[in-house]
N, C-alpha and C positions, 0 to 999 in steps of 0.2 A: 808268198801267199798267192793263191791262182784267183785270174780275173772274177770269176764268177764271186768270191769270198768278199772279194773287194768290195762289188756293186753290192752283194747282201748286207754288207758293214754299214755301206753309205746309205743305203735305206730305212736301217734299222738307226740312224744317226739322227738322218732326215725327219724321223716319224718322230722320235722323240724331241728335237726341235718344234714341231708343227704342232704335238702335243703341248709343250710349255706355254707357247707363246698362245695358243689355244683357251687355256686353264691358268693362265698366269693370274688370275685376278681370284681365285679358288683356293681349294687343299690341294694341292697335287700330289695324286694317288700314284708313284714308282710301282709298289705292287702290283695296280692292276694294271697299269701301264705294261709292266713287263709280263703279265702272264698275257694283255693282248696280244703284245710281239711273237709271244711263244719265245721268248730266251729270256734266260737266268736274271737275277737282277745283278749278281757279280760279272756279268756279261755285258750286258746292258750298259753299266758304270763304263767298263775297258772299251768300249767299242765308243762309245761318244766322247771320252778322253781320246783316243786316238784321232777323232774324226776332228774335233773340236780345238783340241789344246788345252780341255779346260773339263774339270768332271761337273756331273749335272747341278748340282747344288749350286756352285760357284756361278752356272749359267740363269739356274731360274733367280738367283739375287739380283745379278746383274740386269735382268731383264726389268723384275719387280723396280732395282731401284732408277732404272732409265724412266719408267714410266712413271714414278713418283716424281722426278726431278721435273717432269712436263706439268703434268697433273697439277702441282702446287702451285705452277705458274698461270695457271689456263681456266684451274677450278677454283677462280675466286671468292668463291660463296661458299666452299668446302672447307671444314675445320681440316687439320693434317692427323687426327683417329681418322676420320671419314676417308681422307686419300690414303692413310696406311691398309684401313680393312679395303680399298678398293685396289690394290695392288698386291692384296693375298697375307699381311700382316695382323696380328690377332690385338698386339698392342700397340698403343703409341709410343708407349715405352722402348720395345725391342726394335720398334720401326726407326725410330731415333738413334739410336746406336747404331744400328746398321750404315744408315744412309751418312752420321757423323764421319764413321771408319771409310766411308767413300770419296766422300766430298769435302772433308774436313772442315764444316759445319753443319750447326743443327738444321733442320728443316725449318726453321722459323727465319733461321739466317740468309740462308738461301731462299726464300720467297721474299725477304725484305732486301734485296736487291744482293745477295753474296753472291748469286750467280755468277754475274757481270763479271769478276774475278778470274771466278775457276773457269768460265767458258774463254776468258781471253788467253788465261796460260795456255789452255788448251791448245788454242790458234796458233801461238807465236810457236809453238813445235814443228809448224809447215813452213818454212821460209817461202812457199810460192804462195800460199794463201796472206801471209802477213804483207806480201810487198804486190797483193791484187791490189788492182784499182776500180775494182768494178763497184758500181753503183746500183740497186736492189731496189732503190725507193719508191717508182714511180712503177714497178712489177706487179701486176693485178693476174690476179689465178681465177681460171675458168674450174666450176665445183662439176665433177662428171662422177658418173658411175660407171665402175670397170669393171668387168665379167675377170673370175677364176682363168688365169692363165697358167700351161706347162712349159718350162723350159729347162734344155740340156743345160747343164751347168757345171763350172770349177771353180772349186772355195780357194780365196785368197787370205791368208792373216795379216794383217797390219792394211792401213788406207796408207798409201804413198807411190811413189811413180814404178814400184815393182809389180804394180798391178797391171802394166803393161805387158809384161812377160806373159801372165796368165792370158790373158786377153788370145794373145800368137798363138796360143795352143788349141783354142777355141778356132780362128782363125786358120789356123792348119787342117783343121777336124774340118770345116767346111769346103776347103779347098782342096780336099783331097776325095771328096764325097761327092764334090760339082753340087754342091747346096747352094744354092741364089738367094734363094729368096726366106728371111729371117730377120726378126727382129732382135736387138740386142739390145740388153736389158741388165743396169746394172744396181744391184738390192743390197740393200744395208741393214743386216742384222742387228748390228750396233751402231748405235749414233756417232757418228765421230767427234760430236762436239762438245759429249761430256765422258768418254770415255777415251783411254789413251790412243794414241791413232795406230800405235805401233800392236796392241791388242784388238784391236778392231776387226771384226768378220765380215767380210767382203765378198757377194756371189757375180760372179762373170756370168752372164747365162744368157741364154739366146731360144728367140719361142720359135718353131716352126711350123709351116700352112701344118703338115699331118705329121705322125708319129713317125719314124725313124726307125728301121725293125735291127735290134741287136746293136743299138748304139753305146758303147762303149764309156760313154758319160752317164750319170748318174741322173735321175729327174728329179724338178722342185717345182711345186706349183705354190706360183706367186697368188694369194688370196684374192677374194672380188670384194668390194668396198665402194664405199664413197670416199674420193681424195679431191684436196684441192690441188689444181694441175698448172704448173707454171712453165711456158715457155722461154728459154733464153738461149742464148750464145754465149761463148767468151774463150778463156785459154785457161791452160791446166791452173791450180789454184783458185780459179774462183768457184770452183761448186761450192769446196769448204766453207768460203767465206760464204756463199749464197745459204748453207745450211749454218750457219749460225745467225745469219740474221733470219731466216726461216721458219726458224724455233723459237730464238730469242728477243725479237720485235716481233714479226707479223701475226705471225699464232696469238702472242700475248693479247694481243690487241685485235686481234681475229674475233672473237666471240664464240670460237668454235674450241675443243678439244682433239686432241689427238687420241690414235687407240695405241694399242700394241700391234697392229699388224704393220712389217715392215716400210719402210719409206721404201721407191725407187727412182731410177731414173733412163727412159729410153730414148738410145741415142740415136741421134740422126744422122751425127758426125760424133765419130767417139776420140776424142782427146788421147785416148792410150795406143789408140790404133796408128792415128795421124800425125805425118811430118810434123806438121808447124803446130803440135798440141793444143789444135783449135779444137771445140765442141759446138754441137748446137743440138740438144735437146728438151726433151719434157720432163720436168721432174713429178712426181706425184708423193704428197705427203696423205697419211691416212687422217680423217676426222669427222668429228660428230657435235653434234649438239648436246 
């Protein structure tokens, strides 16, 4: 397949991403979806299978039911009809089934503490997150607003220390371009902490002063939002743990909700990059009142 097909793949992928997570809380229209694109909906489907790993349907679920699994925890005054119609489900009923087939309880189970469960299996799948020792408690987040950012980027699947490989490539792209000066910037499509780590969508991406003419990466712009923004350090394994207790203490008890626009995290020192897999960045979670 020639470069140019590539990038039109990856864009046509992209959009439809931007689009879900966009309208996730809605009907989402694939028809008009795909006559905006100008391509097929048979096309459509094949090209974000390829991009993704995963056909759309399977994606807008997973998205709906990450944000239900927050939502239940955050929107304590919401019946779970009220969080299923706000995560794009018509009933409580089909909403129920879905998220059981996910999380392997009901929604009622999971807000009366079944979480705690499923988010630990989760964790013990990382042996470097399970044997952190970092401590999160005394971690206070400054609330900012952050303008629409563009950056070049490469999709990773699974969260785990192979995301180092992808990083080198990025890494090579700027080193062979005599690029300096860039921020790197790494987003989570999926949450790692209630979705499998090895399933997990992973973007490397890196923002620069100005656009880049014929760069050979594909672009994603990271949304503008209010996030709360937490600084810290440490070593490989503990962002995980830092994102579970992120979601699963401080949000809860946050007063704030989360959205559907991605989490990220910009490094200052990037653990995949570096010898001694130390870090030290800023993570940003999205949220609202």
């Amino acid at each position: 397949m020639k470069k140019d097909t590539i990038h039109q793949h990856t864009k046509i992928a992209n959009d439809i991403i931007y689009y879900i997570y966009k309208n996730i809380d809605t009907y989402i229209n694939l028809d008009a979806l795909s006559e905006a694109l100008s391509v097929s909906k048979f096309h459509m489907h094949r090209i974000f299978k390829n991009e993704f790993g995963k056909n759309i349907y399977e994606s807008i679920k997973s998205i709906r039911l990450q944000k239900a699994a927050s939502l239940l925890l955050t929107n304590k005054h919401s019946t779970i009809t009220q969080i299923a119609m706000l995560c794009g489900y018509s009933s409580q009923t089909s909403f129920s089934k879905v998220f059981k087939e996910k999380f392997l309880m009901t929604p009622k189970e999971w807000r009366n503490g079944g979480y705690s469960s499923y988010v630990d299996t989760i964790l013990t799948k990382s042996v470097s997150a399970t044997n952190s020792r970092a401590d999160f408690s005394s971690l206070k987040p400054k609330i900012v607003k952050m303008e629409e950012m563009q950056g070049y980027y490469i999709r990773h699947k699974g969260y785990n220390k192979s995301i180092k490989e992808t990083w080198q490539k990025l890494q090579t792209w700027t080193l062979c371009n005599n690029i300096t000066n860039f921020i790197q910037i790494g987003l989570h499509h999926d949450n790692p902490t209630v979705t499998a780590l090895d399933e997990c969508q992973y973007i490397a991406c890196i923002v620069l002063e100005k656009e880049f003419k014929d760069a050979p990466l594909p672009k994603f712009i990271i949304p503008k939002g209010v996030y709360a923004k937490f600084d810290f350090s440490g070593k490989y394994g503990d962002v995980l743990k830092f994102m579970n207790w992120v979601y699963f203490y401080w949000l809860i008890r946050s007063g704030y909700e989360t959205t559907t626009n991605p989490s990220y995290a910009i490094y200052h020192k990037n653990h995949f990059l570096s010898d001694d897999e130390e870090f030290d960045l800023s993570y940003y979670i999205p949220i609202r009142l």
